[in-house]
ChimeraX commands (.cxc) that place a marker at each C-alpha (Angstrom):
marker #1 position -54.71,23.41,-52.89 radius 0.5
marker #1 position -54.81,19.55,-52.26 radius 0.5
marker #1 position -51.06,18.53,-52.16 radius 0.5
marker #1 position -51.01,15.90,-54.85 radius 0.5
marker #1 position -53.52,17.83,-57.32 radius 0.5
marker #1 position -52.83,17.22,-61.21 radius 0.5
marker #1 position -50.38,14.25,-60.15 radius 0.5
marker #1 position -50.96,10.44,-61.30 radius 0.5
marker #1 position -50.41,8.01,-58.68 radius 0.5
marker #1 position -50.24,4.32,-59.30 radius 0.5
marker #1 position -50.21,2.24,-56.24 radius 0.5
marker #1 position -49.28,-1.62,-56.61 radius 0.5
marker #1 position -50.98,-4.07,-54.26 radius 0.5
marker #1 position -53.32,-0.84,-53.36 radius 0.5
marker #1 position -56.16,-2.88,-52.50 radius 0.5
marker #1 position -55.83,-3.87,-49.04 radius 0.5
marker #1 position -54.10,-2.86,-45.86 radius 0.5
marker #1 position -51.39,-0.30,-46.26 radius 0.5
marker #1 position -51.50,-0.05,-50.04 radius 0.5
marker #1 position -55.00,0.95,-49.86 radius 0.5
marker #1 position -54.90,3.34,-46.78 radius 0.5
marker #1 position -52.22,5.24,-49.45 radius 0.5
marker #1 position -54.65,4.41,-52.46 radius 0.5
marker #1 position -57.37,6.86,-50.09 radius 0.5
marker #1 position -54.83,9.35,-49.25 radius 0.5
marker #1 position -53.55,10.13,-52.38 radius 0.5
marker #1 position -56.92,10.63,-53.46 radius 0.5
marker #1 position -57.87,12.98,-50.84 radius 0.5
marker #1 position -55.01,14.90,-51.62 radius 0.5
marker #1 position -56.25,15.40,-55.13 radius 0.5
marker #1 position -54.55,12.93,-57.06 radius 0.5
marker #1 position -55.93,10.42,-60.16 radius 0.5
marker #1 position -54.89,7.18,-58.84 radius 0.5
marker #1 position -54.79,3.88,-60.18 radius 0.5
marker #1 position -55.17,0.84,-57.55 radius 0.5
marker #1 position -53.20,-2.40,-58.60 radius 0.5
marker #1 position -54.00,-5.68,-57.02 radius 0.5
marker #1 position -54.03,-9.17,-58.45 radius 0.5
marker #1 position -57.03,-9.17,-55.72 radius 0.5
marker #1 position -60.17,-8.77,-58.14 radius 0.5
marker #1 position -62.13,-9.19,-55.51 radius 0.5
marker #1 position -60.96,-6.87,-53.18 radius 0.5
marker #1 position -60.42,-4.33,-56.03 radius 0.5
marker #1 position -63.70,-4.83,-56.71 radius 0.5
marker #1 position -64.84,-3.86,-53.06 radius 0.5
marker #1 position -62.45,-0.60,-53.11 radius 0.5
marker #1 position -64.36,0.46,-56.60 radius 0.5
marker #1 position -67.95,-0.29,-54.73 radius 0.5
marker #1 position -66.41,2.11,-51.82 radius 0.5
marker #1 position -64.51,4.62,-54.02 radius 0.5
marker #1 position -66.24,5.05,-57.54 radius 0.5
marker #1 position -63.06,7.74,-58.29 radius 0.5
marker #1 position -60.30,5.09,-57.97 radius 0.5
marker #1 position -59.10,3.35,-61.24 radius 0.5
marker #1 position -58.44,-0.19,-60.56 radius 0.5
marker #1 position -56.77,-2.98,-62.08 radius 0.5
marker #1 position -56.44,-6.55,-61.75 radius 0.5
marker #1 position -53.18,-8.10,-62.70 radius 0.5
marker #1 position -49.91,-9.97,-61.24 radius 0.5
marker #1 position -47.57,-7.20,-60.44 radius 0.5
marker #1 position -44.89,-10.29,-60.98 radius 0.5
marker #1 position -45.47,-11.06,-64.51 radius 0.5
marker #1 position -43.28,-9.87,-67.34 radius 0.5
marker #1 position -45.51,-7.53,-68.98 radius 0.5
marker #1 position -46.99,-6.30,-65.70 radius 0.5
marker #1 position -45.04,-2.87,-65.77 radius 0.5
marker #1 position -46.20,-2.09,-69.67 radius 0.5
marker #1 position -50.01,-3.24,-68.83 radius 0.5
marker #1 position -49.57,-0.76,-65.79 radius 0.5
marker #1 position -48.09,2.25,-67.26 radius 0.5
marker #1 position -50.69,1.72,-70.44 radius 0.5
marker #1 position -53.06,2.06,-68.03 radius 0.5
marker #1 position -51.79,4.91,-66.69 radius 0.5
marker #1 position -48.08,6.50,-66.83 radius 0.5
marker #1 position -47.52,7.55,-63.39 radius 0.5
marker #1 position -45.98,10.61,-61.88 radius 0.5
marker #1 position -45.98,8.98,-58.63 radius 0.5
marker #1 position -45.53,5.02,-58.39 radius 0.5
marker #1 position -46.10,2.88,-55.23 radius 0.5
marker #1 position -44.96,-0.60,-54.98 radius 0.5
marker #1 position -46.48,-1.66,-51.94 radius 0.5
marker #1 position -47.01,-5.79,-53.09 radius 0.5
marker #1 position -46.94,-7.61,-49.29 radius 0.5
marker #1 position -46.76,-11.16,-49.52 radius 0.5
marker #1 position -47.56,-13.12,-45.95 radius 0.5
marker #1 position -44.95,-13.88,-43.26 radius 0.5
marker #1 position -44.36,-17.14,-42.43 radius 0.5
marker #1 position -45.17,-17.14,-39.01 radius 0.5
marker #1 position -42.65,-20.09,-38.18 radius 0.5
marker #1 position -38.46,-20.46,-37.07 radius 0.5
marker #1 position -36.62,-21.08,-39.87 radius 0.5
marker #1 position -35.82,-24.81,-39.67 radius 0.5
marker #1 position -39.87,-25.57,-40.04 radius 0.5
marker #1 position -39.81,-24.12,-42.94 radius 0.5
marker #1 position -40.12,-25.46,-46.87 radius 0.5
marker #1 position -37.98,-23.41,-49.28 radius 0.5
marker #1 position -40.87,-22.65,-51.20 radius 0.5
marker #1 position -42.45,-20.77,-48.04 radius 0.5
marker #1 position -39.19,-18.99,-46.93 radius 0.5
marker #1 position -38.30,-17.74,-50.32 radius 0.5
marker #1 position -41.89,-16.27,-51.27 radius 0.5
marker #1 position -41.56,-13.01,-50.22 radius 0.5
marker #1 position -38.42,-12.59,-52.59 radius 0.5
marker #1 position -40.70,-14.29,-55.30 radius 0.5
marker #1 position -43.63,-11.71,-55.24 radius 0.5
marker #1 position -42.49,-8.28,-53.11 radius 0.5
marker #1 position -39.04,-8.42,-54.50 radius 0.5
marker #1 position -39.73,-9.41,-57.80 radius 0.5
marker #1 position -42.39,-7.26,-58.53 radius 0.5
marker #1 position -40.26,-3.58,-57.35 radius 0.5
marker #1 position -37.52,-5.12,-59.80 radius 0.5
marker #1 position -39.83,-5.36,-62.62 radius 0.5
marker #1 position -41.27,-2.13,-61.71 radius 0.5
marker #1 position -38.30,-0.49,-60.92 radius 0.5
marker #1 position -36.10,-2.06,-64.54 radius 0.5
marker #1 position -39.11,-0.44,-66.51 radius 0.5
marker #1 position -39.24,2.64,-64.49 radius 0.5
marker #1 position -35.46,3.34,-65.59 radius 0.5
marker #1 position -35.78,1.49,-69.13 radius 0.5
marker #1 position -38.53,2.94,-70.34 radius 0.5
marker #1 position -37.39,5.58,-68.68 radius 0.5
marker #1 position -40.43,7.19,-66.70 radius 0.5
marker #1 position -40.39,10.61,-67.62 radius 0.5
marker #1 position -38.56,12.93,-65.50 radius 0.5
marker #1 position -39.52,14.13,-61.98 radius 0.5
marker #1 position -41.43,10.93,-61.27 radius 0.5
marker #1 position -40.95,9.57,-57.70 radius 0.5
marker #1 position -40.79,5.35,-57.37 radius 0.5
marker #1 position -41.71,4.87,-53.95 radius 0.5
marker #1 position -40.78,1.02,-52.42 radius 0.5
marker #1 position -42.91,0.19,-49.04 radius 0.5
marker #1 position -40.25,-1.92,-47.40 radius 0.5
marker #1 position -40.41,-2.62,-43.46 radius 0.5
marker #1 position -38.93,-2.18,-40.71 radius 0.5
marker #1 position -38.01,-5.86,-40.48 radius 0.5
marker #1 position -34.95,-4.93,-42.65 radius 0.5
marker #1 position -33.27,-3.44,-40.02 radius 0.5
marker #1 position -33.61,-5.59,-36.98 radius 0.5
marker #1 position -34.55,-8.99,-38.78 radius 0.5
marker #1 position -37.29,-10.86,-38.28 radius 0.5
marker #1 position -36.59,-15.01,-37.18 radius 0.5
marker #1 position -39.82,-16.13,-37.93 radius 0.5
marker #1 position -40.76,-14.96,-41.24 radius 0.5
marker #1 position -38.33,-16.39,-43.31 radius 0.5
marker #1 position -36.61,-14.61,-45.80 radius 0.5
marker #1 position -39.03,-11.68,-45.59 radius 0.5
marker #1 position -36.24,-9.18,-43.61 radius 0.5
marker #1 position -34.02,-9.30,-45.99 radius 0.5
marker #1 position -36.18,-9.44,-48.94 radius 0.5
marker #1 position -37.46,-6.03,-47.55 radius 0.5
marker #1 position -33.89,-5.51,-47.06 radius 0.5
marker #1 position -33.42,-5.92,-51.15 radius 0.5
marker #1 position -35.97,-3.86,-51.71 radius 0.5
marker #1 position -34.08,-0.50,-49.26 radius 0.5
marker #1 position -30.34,-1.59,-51.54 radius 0.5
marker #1 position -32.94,-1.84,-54.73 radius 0.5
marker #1 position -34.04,2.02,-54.23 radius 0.5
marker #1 position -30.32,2.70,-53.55 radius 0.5
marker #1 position -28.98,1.12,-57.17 radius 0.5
marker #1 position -31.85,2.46,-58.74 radius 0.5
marker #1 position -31.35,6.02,-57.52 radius 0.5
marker #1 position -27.64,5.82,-58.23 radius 0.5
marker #1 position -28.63,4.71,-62.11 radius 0.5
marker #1 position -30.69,7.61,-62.63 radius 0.5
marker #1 position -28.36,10.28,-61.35 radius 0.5
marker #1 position -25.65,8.49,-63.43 radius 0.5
marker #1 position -27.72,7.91,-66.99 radius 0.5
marker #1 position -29.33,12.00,-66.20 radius 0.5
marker #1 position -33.23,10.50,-65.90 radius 0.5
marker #1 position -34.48,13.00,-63.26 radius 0.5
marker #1 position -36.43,9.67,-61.36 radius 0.5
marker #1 position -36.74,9.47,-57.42 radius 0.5
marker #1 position -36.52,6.47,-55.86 radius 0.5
marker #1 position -37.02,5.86,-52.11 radius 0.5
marker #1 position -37.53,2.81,-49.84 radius 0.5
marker #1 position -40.22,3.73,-46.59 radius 0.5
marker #1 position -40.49,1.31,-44.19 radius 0.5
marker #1 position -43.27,0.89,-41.48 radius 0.5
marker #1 position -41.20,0.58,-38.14 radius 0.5
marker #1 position -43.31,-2.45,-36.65 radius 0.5
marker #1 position -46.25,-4.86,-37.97 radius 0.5
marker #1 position -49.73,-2.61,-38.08 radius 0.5
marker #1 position -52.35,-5.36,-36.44 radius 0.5
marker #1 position -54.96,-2.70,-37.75 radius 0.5
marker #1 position -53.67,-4.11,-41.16 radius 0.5
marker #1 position -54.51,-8.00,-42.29 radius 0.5
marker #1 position -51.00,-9.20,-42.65 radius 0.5
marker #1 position -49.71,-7.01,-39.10 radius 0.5
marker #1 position -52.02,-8.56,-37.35 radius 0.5
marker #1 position -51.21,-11.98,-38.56 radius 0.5
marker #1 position -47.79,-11.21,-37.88 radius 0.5
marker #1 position -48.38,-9.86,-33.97 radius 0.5
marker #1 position -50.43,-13.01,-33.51 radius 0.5
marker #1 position -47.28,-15.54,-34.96 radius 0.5
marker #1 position -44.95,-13.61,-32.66 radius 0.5
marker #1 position -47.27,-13.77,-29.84 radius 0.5
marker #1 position -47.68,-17.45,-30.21 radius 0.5
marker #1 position -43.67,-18.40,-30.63 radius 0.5
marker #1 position -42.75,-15.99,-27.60 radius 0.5
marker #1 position -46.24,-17.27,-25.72 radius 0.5
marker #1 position -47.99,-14.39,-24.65 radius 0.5
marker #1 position -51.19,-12.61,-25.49 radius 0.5
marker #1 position -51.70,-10.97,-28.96 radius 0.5
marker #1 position -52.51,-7.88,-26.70 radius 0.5
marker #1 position -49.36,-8.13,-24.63 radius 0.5
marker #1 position -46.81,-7.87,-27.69 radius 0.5
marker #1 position -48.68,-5.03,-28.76 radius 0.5
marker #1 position -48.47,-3.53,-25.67 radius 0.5
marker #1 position -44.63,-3.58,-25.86 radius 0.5
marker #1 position -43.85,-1.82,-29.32 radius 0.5
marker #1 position -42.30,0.88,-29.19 radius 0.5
marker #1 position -43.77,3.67,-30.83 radius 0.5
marker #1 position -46.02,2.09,-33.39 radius 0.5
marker #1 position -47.48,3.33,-36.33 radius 0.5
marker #1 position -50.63,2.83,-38.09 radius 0.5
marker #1 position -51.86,2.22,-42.03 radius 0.5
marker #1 position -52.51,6.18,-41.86 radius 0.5
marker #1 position -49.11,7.35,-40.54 radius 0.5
marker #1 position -47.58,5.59,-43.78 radius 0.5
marker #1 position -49.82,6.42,-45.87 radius 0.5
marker #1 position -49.13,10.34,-44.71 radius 0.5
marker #1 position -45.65,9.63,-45.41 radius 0.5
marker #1 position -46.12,8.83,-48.87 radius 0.5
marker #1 position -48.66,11.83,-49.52 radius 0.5
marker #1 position -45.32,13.68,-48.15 radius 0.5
marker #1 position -42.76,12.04,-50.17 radius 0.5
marker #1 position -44.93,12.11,-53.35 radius 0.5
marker #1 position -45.40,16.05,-52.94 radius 0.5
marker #1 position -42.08,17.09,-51.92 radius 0.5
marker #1 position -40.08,14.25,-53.04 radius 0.5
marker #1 position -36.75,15.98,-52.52 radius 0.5
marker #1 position -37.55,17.78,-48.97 radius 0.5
marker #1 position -35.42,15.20,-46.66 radius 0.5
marker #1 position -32.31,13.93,-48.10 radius 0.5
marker #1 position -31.39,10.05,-48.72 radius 0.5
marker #1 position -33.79,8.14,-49.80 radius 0.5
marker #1 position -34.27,5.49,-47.40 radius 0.5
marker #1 position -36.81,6.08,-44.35 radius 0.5
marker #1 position -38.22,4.45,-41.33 radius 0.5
marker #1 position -42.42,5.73,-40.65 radius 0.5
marker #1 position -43.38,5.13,-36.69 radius 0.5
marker #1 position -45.79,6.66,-34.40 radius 0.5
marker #1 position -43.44,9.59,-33.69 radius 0.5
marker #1 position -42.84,10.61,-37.27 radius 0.5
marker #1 position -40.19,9.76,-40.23 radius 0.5
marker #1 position -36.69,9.65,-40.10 radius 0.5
marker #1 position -33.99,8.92,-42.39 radius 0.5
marker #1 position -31.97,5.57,-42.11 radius 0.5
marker #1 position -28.51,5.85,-42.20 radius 0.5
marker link #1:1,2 radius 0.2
marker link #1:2,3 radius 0.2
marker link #1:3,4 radius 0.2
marker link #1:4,5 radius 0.2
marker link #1:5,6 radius 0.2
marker link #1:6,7 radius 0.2
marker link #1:7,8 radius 0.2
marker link #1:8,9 radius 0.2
marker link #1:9,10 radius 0.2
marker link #1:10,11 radius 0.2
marker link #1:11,12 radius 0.2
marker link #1:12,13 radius 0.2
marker link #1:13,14 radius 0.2
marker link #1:14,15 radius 0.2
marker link #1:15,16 radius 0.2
marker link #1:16,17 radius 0.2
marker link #1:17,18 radius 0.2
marker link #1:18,19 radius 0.2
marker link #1:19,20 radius 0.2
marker link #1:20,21 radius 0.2
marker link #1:21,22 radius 0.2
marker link #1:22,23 radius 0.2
marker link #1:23,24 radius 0.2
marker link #1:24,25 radius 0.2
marker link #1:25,26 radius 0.2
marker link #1:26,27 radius 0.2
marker link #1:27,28 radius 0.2
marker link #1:28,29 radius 0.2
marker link #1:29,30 radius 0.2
marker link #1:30,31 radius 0.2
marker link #1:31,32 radius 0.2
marker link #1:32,33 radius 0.2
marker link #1:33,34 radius 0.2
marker link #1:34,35 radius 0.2
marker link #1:35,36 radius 0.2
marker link #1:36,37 radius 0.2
marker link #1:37,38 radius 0.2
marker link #1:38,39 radius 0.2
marker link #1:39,40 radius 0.2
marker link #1:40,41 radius 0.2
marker link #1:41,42 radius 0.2
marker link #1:42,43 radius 0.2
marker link #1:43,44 radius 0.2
marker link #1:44,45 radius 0.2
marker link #1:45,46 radius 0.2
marker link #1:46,47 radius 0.2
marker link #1:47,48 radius 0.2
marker link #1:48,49 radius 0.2
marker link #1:49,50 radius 0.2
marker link #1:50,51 radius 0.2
marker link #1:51,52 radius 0.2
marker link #1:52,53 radius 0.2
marker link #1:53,54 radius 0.2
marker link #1:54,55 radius 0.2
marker link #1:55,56 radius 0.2
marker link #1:56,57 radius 0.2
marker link #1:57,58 radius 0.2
marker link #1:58,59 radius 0.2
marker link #1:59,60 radius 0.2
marker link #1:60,61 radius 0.2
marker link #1:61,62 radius 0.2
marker link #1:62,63 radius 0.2
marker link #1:63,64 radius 0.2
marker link #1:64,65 radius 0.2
marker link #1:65,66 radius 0.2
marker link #1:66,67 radius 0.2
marker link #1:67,68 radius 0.2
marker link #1:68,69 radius 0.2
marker link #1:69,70 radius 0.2
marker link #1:70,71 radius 0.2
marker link #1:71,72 radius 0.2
marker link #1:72,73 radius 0.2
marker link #1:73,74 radius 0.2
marker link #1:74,75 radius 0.2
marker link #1:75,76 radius 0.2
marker link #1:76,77 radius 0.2
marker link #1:77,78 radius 0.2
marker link #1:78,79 radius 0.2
marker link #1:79,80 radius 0.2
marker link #1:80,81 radius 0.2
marker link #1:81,82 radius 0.2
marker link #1:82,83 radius 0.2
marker link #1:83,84 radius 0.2
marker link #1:84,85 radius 0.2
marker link #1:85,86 radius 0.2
marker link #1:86,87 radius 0.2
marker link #1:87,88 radius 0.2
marker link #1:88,89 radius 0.2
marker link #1:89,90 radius 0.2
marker link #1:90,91 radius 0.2
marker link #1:91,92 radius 0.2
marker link #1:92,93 radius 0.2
marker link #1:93,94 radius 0.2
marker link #1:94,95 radius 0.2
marker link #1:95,96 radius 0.2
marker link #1:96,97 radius 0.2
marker link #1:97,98 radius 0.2
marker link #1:98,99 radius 0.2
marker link #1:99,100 radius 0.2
marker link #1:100,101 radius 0.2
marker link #1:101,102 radius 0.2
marker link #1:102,103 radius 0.2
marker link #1:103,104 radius 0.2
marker link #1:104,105 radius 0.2
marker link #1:105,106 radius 0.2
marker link #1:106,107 radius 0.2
marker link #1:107,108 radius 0.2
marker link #1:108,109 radius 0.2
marker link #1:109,110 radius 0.2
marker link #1:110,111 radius 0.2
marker link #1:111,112 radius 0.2
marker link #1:112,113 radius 0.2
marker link #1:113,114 radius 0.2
marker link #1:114,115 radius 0.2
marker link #1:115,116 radius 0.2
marker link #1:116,117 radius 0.2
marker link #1:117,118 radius 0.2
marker link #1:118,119 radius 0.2
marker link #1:119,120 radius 0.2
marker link #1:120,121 radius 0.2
marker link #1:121,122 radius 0.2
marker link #1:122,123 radius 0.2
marker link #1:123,124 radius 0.2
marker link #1:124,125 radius 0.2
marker link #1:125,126 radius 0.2
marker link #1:126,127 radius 0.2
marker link #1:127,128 radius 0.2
marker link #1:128,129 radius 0.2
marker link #1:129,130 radius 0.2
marker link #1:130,131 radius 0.2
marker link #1:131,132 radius 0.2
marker link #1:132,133 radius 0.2
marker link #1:133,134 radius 0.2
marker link #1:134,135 radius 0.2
marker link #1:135,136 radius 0.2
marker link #1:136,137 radius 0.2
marker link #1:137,138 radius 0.2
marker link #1:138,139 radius 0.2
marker link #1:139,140 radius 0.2
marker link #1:140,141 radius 0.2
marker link #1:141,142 radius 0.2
marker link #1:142,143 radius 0.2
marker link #1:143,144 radius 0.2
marker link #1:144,145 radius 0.2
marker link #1:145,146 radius 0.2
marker link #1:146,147 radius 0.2
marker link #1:147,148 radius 0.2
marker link #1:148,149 radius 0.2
marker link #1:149,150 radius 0.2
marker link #1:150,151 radius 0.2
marker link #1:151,152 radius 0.2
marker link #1:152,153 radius 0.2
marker link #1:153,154 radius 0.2
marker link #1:154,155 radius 0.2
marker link #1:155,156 radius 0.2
marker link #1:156,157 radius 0.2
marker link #1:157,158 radius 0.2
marker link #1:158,159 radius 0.2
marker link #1:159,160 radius 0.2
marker link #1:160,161 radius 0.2
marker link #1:161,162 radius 0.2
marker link #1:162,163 radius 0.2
marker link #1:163,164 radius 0.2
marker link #1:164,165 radius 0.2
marker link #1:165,166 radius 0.2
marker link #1:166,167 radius 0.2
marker link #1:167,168 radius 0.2
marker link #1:168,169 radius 0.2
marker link #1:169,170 radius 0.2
marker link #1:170,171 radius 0.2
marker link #1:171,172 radius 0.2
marker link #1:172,173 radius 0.2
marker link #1:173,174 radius 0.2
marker link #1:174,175 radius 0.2
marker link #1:175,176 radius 0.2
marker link #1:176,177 radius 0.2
marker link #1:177,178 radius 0.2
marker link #1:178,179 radius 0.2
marker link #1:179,180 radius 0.2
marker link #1:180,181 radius 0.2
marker link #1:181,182 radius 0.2
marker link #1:182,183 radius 0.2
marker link #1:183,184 radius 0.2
marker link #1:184,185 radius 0.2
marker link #1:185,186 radius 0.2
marker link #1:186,187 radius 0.2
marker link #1:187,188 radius 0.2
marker link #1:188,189 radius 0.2
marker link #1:189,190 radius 0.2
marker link #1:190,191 radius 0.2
marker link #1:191,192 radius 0.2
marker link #1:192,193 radius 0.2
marker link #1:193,194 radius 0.2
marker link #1:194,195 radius 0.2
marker link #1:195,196 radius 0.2
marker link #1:196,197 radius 0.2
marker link #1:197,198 radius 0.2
marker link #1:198,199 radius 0.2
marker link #1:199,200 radius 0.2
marker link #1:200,201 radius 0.2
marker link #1:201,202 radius 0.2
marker link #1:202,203 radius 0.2
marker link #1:203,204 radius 0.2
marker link #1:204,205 radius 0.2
marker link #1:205,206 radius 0.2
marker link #1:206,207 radius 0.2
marker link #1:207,208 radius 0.2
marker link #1:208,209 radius 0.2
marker link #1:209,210 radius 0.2
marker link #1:210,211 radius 0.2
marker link #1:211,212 radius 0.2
marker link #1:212,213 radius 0.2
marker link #1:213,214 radius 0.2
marker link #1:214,215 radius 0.2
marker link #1:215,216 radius 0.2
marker link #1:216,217 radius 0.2
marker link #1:217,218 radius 0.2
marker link #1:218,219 radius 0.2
marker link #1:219,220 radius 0.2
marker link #1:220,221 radius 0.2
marker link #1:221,222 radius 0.2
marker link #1:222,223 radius 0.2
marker link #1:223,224 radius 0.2
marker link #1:224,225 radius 0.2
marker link #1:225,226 radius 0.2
marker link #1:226,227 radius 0.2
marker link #1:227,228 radius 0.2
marker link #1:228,229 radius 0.2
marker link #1:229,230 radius 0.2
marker link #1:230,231 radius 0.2
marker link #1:231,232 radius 0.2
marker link #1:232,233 radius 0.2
marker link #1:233,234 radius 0.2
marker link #1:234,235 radius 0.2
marker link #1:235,236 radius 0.2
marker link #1:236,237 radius 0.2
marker link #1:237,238 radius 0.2
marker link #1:238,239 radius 0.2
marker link #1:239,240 radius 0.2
marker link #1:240,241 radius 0.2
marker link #1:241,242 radius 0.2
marker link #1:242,243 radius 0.2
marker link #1:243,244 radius 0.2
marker link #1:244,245 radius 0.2
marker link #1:245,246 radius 0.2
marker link #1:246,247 radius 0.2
marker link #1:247,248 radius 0.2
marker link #1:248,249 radius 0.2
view
């Protein structure tokens, strides 16, 4: 038996990159799955490609974007996976408006999702699952505020799972972060390519010294695994590399 079979999976921002390496995972593990993107475009390319996939074109950071979602379809699993661009520059070359965008789309949009999630509430034994990065552990100087909006987003899982336990809603949240930018991905590679240009080397060279890197696939396998056995590890924060996933402390 596929491991996500019967199980509704909503993935937001599931139409590109890492969101949509999970959107094609949890639908070969069985799962109905709904692909969010205000991309129409793209979506429209993932629907050409995969016929099964829902999709639905909307700004995962408008007000009403969690009730359009859930009308659409009321998820037992629900990925918020919304990646706005790095920067690419040192902090003092940047506008506010391009160091605080991260917090205005990524962040905002898992709060939304998230508030909903636990007013509504989702029904019990649904999993929210947060795609953070690894940025929000060792920082990241030229992107702006993205580390520690993806930092947010790890303490956002955190408050969220300590208001279910306390209000008794039976919801799982958890934060997975990507150890290091994925150039097989749009935005890692435009990331490798900003940090190969401020440290001066070849795009090749950086790449050659991550440690342990992981691809769109290794995440996406985490999620399948989190989404099917959503209590297995303990904690609910996790860091996904080449070697496997381990909990952050």
């Amino acid at each position: 038996m596929a491991a996500l079979n019967g199980k509704k999976v909503v993935v937001v921002g599931g139409s590109r990159g890492v969101g949509r390496a999970i959107v094609t995972a949890a639908h070969a593990a069985g799962a109905e799955v709904l692909a969010v993107s205000r991309g129409a475009e793209s979506l429209a390319h993932l629907a050409e490609e995969m016929p099964a996939i829902a999709t639905l074109a909307l700004d995962a950071t408008g007000e009403a974007a969690p009730a359009t979602v859930f009308a659409a379809l009321r998820p037992d699993v629900l990925v918020l996976c919304g990646g706005a661009p790095r920067t690419g520059s040192p902090i003092h070359e940047l506008s506010w408006e391009a160091f605080s965008g991260v917090w205005d789309n990524d962040v905002k949009a898992s709060f939304l999702f998230c508030k909903a999630a636990l007013r509504l509430p989702l029904p019990p034994g649904t999993t929210v699952i947060l795609i953070s990065s690894g940025a929000a552990l060792g920082g990241s100087p030229i992107s702006g505020g993205y580390a520690g909006a993806k930092r947010m987003q790890m303490f956002m899982a955190n408050y969220c799972q300590k208001e279910s336990d306390r209000l008794k809603l039976g919801l799982r949240f958890l934060a997975v972060a990507p150890k290091s930018p994925m150039p097989d991905t749009a935005g890692g590679k435009a990331a490798v390519d900003g940090y190969a240009r401020y440290l001066g080397i070849p795009a090749a060279e950086f790449i050659k010294g991550m440690t342990a890197p992981q691809t769109a696939e290794d995440v996406a396998r985490a999620v399948v695994e989190f989404a099917a056995e959503p209590n297995a590890r303990p904690g609910n924060l996790f860091i996904v590399s080449g070697t496997g996933i381990d909990a952050v402390p």
